[in-house]
LUMDO-900937 format. One line per field, with one value per atom (N, C-alpha, C): x, y, z; residue number from 1. Coordinates in steps of 0.2 Angstrom, whole numbers, plus 2048, in hexadecimal, padded with zeros to 3 digits. Atoms other than C-alpha are relative to their C-alpha. Layout:
N
u (X/...)
v (Y/...)
w (Z/...)
resi (NUM/...)
This chain:
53
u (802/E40/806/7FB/E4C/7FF/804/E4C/802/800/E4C/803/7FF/E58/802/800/E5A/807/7F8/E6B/800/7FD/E76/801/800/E77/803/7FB/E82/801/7FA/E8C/800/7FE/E8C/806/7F7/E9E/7FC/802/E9B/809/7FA/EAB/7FF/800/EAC/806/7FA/EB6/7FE/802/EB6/7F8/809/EA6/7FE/807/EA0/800/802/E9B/7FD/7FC/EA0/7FA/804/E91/801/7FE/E95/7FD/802/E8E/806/7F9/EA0/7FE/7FD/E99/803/7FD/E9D/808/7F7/EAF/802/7FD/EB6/800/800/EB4/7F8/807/EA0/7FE/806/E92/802/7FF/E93/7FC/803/E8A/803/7FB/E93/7FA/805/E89/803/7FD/E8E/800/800/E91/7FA/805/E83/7FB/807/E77/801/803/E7B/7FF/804/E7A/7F7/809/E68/7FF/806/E64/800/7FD/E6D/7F9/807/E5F/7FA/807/E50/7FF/801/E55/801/801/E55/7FC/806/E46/800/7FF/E4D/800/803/E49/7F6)
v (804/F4B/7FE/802/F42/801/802/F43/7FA/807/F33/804/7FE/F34/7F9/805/F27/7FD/803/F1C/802/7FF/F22/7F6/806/F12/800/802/F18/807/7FA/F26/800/801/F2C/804/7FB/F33/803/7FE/F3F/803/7FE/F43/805/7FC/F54/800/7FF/F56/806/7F9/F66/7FF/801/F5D/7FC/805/F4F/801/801/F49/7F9/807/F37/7FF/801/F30/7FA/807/F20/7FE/803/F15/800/802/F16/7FC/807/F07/7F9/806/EFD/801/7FF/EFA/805/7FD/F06/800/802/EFE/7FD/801/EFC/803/7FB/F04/807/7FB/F15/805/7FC/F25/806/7F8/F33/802/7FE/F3F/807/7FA/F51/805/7FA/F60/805/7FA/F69/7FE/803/F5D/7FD/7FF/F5A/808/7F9/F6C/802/801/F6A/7FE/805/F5B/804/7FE/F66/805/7FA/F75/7FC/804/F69/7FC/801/F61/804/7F9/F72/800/7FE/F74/807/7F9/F84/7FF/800/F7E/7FE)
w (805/D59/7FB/806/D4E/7F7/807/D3B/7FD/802/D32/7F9/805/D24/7FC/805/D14/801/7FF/D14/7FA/805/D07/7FD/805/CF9/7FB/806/CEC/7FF/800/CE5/7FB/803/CD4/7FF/800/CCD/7FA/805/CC2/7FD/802/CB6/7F9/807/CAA/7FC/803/C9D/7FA/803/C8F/7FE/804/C83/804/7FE/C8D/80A/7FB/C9F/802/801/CA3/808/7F9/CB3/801/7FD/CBE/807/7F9/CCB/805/7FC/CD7/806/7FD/CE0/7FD/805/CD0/7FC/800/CCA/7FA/804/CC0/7F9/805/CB0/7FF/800/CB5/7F9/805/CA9/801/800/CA8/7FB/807/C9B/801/801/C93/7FC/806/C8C/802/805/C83/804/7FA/C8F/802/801/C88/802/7FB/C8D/807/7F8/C9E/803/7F9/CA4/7FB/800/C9A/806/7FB/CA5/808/7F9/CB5/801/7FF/CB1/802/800/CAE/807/7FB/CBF/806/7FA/CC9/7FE/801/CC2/7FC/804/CB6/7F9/808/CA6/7FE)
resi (1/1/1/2/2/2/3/3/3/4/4/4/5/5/5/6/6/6/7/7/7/8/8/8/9/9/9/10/10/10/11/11/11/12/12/12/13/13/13/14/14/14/15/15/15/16/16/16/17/17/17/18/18/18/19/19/19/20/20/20/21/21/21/22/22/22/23/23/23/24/24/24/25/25/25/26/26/26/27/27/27/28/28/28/29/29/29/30/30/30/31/31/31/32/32/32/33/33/33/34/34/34/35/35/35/36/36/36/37/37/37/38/38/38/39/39/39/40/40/40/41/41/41/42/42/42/43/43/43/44/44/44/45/45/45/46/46/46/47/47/47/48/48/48/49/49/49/50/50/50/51/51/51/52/52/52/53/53/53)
C-alpha cells in the first residue's frame, strides 16, 4: 500500500539572532514580507506549538 504524501508548497527561513527571530516565505524575493518578533517570544510560540505550554 502506498502512502499518499502532500506536495511541499513553500519553505519558511527562519533567521536567529541574540534578541530577535526574523520568519520569511523563501519562495518570495528576499526583500518580500517578513515578521521579526523578540526571542522570548518565539520559543513561547515554539512551546505552545509542541503542545508544552
Amino acid at each position: 500500500m502506498a502512502e499518499a504524501t502532500a506536495p511541499v508548497t513553500g519553505v519558511s527561513q527562519i533567521a536567529t539572532c541574540p534578541h530577535t527571530v526574523h520568519v520569511r516565505d523563501s519562495k518570495l524575493s528576499p526583500r518580500g514580507p517578513h515578521v521579526s518578533v523578540p526571542a522570548h517570544v518565539w520559543a513561547a510560540f515554539l512551546s505552545y506549538a509542541a503542545g508544552e505550554a
